[in-house]
C-alpha positions as a Markdown table, in Angstrom:
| # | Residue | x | y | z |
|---|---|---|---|---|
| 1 | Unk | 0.0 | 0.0 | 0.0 |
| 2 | Unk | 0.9 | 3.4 | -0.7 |
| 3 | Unk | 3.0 | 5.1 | 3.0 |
| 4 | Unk | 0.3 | 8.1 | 1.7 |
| 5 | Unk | -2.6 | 6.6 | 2.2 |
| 6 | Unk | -4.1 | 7.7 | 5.7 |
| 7 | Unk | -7.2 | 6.2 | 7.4 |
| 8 | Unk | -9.0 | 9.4 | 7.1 |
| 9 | Unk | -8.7 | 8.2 | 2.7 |
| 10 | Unk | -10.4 | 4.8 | 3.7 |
| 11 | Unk | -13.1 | 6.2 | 5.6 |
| 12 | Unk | -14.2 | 9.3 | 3.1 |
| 13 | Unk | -13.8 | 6.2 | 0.8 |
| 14 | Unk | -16.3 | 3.8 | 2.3 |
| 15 | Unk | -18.8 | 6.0 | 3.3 |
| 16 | Unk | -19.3 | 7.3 | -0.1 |
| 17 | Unk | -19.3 | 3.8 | -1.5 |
| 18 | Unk | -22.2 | 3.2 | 1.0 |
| 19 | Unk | -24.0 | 6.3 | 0.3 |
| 20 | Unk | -23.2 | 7.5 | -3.5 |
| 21 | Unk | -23.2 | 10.8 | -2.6 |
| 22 | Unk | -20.6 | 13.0 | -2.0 |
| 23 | Unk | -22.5 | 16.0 | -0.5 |
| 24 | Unk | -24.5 | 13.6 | 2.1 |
| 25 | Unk | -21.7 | 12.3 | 3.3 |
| 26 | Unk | -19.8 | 15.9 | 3.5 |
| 27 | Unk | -22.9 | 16.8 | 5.8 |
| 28 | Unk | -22.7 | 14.1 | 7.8 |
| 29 | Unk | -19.3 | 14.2 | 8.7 |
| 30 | Unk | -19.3 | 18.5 | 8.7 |
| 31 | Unk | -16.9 | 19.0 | 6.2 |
| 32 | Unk | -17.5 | 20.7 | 3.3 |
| 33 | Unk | -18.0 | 19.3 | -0.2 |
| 34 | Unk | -14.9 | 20.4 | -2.2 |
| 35 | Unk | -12.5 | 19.0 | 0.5 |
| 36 | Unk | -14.4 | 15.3 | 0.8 |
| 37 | Unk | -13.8 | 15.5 | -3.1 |
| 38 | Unk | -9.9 | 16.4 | -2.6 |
| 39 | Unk | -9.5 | 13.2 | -0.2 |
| 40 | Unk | -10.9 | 10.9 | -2.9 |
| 41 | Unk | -9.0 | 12.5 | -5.4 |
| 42 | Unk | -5.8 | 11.8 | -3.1 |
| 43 | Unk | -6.8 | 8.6 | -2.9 |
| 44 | Unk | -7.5 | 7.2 | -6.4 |
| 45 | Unk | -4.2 | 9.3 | -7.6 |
| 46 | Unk | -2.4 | 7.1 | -5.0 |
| 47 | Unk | -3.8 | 3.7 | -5.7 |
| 48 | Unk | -3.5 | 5.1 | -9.5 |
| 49 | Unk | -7.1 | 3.5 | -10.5 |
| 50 | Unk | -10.6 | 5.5 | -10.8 |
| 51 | Unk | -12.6 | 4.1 | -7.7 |
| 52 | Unk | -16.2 | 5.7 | -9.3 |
| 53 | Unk | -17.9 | 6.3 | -12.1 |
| 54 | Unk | -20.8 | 9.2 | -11.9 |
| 55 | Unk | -24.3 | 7.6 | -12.9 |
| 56 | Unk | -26.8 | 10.0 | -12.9 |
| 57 | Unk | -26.4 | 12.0 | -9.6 |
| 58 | Unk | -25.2 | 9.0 | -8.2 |
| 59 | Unk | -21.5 | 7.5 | -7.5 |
| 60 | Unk | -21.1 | 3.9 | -8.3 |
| 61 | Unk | -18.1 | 2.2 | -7.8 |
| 62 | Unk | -15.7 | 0.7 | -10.5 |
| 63 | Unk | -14.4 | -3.0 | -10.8 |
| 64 | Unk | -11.8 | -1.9 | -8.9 |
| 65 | Unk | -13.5 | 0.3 | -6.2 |
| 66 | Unk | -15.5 | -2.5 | -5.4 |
| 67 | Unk | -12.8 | -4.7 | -4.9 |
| 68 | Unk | -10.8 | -2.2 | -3.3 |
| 69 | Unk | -14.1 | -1.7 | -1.2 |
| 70 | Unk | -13.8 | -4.9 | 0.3 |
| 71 | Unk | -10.5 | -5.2 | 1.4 |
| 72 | Unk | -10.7 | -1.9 | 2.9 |
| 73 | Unk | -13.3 | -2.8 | 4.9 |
| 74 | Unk | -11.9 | -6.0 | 6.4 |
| 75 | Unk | -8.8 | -4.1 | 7.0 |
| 76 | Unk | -10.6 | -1.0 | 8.7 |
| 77 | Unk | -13.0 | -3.6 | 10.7 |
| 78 | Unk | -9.4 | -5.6 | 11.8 |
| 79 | Unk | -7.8 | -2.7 | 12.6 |
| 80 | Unk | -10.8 | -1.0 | 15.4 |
| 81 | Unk | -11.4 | -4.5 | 16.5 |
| 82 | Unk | -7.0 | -4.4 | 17.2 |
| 83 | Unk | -7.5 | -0.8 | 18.7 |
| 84 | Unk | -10.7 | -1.9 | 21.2 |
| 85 | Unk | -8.1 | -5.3 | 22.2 |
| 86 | Unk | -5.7 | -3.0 | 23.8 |
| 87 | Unk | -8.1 | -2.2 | 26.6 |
| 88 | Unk | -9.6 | -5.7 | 27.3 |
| 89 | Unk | -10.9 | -4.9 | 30.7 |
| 90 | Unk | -11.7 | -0.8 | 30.1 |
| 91 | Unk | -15.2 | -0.2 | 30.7 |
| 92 | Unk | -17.2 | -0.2 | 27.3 |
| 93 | Unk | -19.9 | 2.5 | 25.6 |
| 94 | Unk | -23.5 | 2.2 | 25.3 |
| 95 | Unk | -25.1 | 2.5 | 21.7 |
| 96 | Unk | -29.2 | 3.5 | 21.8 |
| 97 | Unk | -30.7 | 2.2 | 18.6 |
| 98 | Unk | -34.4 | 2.2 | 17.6 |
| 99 | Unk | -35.2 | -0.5 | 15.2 |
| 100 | Unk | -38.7 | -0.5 | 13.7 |
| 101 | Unk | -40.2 | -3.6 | 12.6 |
| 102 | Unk | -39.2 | -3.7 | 9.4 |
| 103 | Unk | -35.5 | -4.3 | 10.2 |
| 104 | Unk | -36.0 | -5.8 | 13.6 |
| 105 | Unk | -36.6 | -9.7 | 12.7 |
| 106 | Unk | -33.9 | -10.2 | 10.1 |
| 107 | Unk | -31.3 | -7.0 | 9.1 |
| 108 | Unk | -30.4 | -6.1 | 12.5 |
| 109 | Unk | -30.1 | -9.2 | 14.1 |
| 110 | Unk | -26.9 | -10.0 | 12.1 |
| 111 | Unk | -25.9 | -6.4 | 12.5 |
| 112 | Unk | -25.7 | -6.7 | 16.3 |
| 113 | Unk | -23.9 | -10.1 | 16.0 |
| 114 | Unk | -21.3 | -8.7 | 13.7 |
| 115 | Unk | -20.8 | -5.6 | 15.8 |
| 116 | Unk | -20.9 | -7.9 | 18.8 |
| 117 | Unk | -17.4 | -9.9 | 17.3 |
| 118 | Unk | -15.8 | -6.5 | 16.5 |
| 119 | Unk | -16.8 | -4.6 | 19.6 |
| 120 | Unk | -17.6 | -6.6 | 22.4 |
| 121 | Unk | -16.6 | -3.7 | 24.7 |
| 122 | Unk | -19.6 | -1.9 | 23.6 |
| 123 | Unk | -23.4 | -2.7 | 24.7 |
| 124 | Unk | -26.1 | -2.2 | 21.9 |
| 125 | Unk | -29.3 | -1.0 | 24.1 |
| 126 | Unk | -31.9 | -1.3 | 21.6 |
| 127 | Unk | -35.7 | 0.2 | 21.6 |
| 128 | Unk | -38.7 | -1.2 | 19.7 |
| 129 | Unk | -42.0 | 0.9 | 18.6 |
| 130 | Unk | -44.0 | 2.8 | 17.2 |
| 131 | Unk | -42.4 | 4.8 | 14.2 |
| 132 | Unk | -43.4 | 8.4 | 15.8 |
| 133 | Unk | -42.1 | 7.3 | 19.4 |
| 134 | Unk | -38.8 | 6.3 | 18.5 |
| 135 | Unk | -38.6 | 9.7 | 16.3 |
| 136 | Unk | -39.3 | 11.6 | 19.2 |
| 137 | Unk | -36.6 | 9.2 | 21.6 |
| 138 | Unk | -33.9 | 10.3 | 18.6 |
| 139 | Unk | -34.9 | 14.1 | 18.6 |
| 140 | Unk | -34.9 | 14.1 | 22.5 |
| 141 | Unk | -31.5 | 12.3 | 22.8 |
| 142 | Unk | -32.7 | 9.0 | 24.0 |
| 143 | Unk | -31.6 | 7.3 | 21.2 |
| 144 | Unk | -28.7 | 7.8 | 18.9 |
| 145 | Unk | -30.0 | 5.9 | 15.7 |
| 146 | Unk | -32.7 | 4.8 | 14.4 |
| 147 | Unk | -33.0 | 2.2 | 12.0 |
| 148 | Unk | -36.4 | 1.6 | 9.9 |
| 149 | Unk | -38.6 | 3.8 | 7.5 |
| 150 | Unk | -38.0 | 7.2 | 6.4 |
| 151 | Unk | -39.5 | 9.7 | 8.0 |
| 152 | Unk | -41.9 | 12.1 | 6.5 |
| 153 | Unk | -41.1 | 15.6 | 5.3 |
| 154 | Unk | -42.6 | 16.9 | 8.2 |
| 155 | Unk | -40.6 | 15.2 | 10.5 |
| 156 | Unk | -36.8 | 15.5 | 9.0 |
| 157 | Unk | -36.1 | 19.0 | 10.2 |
| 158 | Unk | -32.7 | 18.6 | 12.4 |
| 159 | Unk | -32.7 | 15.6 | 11.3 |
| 160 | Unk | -30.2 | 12.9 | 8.2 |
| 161 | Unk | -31.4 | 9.9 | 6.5 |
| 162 | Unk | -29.5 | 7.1 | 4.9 |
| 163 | Unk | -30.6 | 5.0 | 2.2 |
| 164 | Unk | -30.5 | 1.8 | 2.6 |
| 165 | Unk | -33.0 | -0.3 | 0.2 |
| 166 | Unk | -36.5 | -0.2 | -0.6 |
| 167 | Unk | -39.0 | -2.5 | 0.7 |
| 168 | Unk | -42.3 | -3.4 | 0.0 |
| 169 | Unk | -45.7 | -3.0 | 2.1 |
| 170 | Unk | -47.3 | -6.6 | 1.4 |
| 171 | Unk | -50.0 | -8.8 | 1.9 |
| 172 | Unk | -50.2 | -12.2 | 3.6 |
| 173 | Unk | -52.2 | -14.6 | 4.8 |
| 174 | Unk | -51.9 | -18.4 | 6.1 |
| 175 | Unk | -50.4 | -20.2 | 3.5 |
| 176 | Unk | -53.4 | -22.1 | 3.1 |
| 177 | Unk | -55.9 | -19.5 | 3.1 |
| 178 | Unk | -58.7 | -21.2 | 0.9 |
| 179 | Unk | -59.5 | -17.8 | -0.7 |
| 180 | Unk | -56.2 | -16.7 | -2.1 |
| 181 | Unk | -56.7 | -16.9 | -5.2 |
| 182 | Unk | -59.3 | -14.6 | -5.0 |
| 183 | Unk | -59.2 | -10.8 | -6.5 |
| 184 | Unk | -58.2 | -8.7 | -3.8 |
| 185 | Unk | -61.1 | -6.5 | -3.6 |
| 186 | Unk | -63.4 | -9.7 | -3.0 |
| 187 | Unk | -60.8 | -11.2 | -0.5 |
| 188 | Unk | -60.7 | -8.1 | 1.8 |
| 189 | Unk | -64.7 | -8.0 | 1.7 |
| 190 | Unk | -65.0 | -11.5 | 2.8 |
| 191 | Unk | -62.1 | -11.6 | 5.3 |
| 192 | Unk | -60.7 | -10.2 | 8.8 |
| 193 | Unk | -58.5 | -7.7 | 7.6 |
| 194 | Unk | -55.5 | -6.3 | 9.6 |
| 195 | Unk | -53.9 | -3.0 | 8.8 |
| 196 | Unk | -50.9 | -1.0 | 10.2 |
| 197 | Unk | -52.2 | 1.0 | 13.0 |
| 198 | Unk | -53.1 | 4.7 | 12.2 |
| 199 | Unk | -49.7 | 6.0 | 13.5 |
| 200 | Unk | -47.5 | 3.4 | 11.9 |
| 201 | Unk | -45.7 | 5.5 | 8.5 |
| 202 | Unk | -46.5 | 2.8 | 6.2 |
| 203 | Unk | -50.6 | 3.0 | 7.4 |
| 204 | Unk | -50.9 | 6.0 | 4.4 |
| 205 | Unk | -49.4 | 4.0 | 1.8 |
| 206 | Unk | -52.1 | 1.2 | 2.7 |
| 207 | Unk | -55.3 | 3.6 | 3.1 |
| 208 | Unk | -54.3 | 4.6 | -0.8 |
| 209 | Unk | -54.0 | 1.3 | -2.3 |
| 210 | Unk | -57.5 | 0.8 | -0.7 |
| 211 | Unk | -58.3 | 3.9 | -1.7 |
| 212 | Unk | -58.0 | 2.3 | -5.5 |
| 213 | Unk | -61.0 | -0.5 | -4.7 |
| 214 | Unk | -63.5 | 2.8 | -3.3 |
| 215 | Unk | -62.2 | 0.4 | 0.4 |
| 216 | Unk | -60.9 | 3.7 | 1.9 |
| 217 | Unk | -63.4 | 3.0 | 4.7 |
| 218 | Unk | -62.7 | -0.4 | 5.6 |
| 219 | Unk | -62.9 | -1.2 | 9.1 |
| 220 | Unk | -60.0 | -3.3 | 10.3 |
| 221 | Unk | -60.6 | -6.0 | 12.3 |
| 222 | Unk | -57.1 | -5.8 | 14.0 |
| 223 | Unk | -54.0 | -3.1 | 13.9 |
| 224 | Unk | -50.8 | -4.2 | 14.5 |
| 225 | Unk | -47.0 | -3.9 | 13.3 |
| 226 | Unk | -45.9 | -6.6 | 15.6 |
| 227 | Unk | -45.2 | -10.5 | 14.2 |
| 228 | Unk | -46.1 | -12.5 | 17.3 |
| 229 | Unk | -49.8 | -10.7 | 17.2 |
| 230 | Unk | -50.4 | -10.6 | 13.4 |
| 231 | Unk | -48.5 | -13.9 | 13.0 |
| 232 | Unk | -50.8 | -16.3 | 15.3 |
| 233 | Unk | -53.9 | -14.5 | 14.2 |
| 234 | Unk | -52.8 | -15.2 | 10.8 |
| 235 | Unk | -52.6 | -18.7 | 11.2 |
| 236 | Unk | -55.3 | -19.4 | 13.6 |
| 237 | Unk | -57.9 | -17.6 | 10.9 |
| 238 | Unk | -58.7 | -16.7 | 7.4 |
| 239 | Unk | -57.6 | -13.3 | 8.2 |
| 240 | Unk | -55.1 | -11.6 | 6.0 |
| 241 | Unk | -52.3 | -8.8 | 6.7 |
| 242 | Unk | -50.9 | -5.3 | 5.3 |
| 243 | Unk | -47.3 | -5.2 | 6.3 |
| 244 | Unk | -43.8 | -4.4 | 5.7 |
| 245 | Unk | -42.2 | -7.7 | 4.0 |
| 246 | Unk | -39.0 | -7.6 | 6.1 |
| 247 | Unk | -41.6 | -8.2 | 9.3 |
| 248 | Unk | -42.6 | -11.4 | 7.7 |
| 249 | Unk | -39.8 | -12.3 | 5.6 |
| 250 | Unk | -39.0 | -15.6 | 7.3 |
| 251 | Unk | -42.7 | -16.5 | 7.7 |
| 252 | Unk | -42.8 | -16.3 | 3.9 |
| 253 | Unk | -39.4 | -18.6 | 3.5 |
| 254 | Unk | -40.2 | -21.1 | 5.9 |
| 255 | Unk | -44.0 | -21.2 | 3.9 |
| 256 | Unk | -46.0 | -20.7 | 7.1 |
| 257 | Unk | -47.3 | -17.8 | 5.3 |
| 258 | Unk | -48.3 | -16.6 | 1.5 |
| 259 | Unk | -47.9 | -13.1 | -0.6 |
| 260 | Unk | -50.9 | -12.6 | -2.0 |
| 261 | Unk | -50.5 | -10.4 | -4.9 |
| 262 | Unk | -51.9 | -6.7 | -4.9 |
| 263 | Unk | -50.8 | -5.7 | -8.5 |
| 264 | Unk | -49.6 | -2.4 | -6.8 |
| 265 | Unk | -46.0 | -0.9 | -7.7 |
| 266 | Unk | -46.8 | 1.9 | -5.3 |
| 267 | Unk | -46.8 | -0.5 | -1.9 |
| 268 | Unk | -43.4 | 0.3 | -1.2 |
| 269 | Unk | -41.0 | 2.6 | 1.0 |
| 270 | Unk | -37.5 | 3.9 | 1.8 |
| 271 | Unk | -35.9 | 1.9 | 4.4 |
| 272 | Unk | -32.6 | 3.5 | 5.9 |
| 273 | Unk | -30.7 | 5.3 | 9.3 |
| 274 | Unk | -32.0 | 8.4 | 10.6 |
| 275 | Unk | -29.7 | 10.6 | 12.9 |
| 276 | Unk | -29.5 | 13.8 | 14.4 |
| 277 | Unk | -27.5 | 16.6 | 12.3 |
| 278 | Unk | -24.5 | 17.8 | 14.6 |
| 279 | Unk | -25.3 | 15.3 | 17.9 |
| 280 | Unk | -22.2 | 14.7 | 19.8 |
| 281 | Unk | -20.0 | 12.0 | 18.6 |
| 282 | Unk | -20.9 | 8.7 | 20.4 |
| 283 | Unk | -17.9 | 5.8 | 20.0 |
| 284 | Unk | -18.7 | 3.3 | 17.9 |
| 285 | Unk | -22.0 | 4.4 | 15.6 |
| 286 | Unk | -19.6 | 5.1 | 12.5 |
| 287 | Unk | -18.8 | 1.1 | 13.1 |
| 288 | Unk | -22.4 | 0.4 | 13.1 |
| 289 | Unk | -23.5 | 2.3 | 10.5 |
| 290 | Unk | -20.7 | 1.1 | 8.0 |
| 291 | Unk | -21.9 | -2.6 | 9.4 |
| 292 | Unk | -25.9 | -2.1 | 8.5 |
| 293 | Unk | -24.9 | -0.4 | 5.5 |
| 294 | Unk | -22.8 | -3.4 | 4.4 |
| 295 | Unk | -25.5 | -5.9 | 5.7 |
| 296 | Unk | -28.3 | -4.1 | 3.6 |
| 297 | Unk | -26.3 | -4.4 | 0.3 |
| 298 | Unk | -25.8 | -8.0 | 0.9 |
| 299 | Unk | -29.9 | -8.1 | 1.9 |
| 300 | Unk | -30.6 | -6.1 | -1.3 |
């Protein structure tokens, strides 16, 4: 390797690589712009190789940036996990991290495993609920990530998302519902139906699609986000459910529940990390983002 390169290249370099976007991860990391762009610049004139390519408005990485990209990452992963092992018995950090259902069952499981191997000095304290409650934990402090849905306009004042993937809202039912082949309209007519409750941020998203049928009144015979509720209703009924896939996702693979198909492109949402803009660095959430990030291109 090059004696120029510095970690502060590797970093700049892997967090645009997660994000594709220069000026987001300026913000972020409350530099400006123009110098974020010097450091990458440095970078690919040292390791003599482009590392992007511009597509659109976004940066996508080259054969070789993504190769690069993954060696870097193991070697930047190594060398924090070596840093953390020179004070075995210091007292660790605590991370607060929100995770909505969506990301709860499957994506950051493995996240808090992996970060687990790399930094077992520090505890991950993590809060479940409602979308608007864990909002109002990360504006008040109480929690210094939040993993799920984006938030609505309304709500991003003070406040950064990360993309991660888009998910869709879907609906399921037993896997042997007798009615599933059924059109929808008739299905939902004849059926228990559960919805998201009316302060979960994918509920709009479902009162529109029902919207589409002239269902836009439909009484619900059940809210809930959660999977042990919806899940044993599911299977001890005919009922059928409106929720985010990731909630369900192993349900679906292991076949104790079915997709039954809405023919709607529009069921679908931003899932990602939201943060404060210019909170107090806490040890260890660069680590954990980097990890989700990674986890959620491999998920995608």
């Amino acid at each position: 390797m090059h004696p120029a390169i510095k970690l502060r290249h590797i970093r700049a370099f892997l967090d645009i690589a997660a994000e594709g976007s220069l000026s987001s991860v300026a913000r972020r990391q409350g530099i400006t712009q123009p110098a974020l762009s010097r450091t990458l610049a440095e970078l690919e004139t040292l390791l003599a190789t482009p590392l992007f390519r511009r597509e659109k408005r976004r940066l996508v990485l080259t054969e070789q940036g993504a190769l690069f990209r993954r060696h870097a990452s193991v070697g930047l992963q190594a060398f924090e996990a070596g840093a953390a092992a020179m004070h075995p018995g210091a007292p660790g950090s605590t991370i607060r991290v929100g995770v909505l259902p969506t990301a709860a069952t499957r994506l950051f499981p493995r996240v808090a495993l992996r970060f687990r191997e790399i930094a077992p000095e520090t505890v991950l304290a993590i809060e479940t609920g409602p979308h608007s409650y864990l909002v109002g934990l990360l504006r008040e402090g109480a929690i210094d990530l939040m993993l799920g849905r984006m938030p609505v306009a309304s709500e991003m004042a003070g406040l950064a998302f990360t993309h991660l993937y888009e998910e869709e809202i879907t609906l399921v039912a037993r896997h042997d519902h007798p009615l599933r082949g059924e059109p929808v309209a008739q299905l939902l007519a004849r059926v228990p139906v559960l919805l998201p409750p009316a302060t979960a941020i994918i509920r709009p998203a479902v009162d529109d699609y029902l919207l589409t049928f002239n269902l836009a009144g439909l009484q619900p015979a059940f809210e809930t986000v959660a999977l042990p509720v919806g899940r044993a209703i599911l299977l001890g009924s005919d009922a059928v459910w409106f929720i985010s896939r990731g909630v369900v996702a192993d349900d679906l693979n292991r076949n104790d529940l079915c997709e039954i198909s809405t023919g709607a492109r529009f069921l679908s949402g931003a899932v990602g990390l939201t943060r404060r803009q210019g909170g107090p660095a806490v040890p260890g959430l660069d680590l954990l983002e980097r990890l989700t990030k990674e986890n959620a291109d491999r998920q995608g």
